[in-house]
C-alpha positions, 0 to 999 in steps of 0.5 A: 713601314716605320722600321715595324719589319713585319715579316720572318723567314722560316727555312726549310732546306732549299725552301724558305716561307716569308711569313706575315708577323700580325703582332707587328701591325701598325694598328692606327697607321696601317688599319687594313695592312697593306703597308705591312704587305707593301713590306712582305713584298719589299723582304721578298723581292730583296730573298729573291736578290739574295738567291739569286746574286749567290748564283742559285735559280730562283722560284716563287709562289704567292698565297692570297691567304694564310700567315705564309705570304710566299715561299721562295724555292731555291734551285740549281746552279745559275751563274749570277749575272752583273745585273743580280749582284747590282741589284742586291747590292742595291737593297743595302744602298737604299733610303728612306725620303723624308723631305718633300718632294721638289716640283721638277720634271723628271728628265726623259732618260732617267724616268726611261732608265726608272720605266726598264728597271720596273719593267725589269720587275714586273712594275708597270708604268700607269699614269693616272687621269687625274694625276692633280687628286693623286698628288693630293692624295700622296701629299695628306698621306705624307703629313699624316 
């Protein structure tokens, strides 16, 4: 969040931790850390894409505790698939979006297409009940 990149990796032969840099906190924005998290997650999957694109097996762990948030395990020999290179070229192609967000519907096949590459992820679509407070919510987020 806010280019703060609160993350470092520290390599170790065919293993690579992703470690949380506190000193990076965004102590007003982000008091309990969860946008500092959100980011450890974002650097982690684009490791993940990386590894994986150079044709490498790909292991993760996750720790609930501690500075290491995860360490990634690189393996053998995996051919990359057009999917792996698409994706991490993709981490180059992404953007931030400032303005605000139009009222339009989204059309059936592109949330569909939206819906696979988050399945594909691990992401799961919920749609809230009370999706009116959400988008209140989101939008004072947004102002603030």
């Amino acid at each position: 969040m806010h280019n703060s990149q609160p993350w470092q990796l520290l390599i170790r032969g065919d293993e690579v931790d992703l470690l949380e840099r506190e000193g990076a906190a965004l102590r007003r924005h982000d008091p309990l850390g969860r946008d500092r998290m959100m980011s450890c997650g974002a650097a982690l999957t684009n490791l993940e894409f990386a590894v994986r694109s150079i044709g490498r097996e790909c292991a993760l762990e996750i720790f609930d505790d501690g500075a290491v948030v995860a360490t990634v395990t690189i393996g053998g020999v995996l051919l990359a698939g057009a999917r792996d290179l698409a994706l991490f070229q993709a981490v180059n192609r992404r953007r931030s979006y400032r303005r605000r967000f139009r009222h339009d519907v989204i059309p059936p096949a592109v949330r569909a297409a939206l819906i696979a590459a988050g399945s594909a992820a691990g992401v799961h679509l919920i749609v809230p009940r009370r999706l009116g407070k959400l988008a209140e919510l989101l939008g004072f987020a947004t102002r603030r």
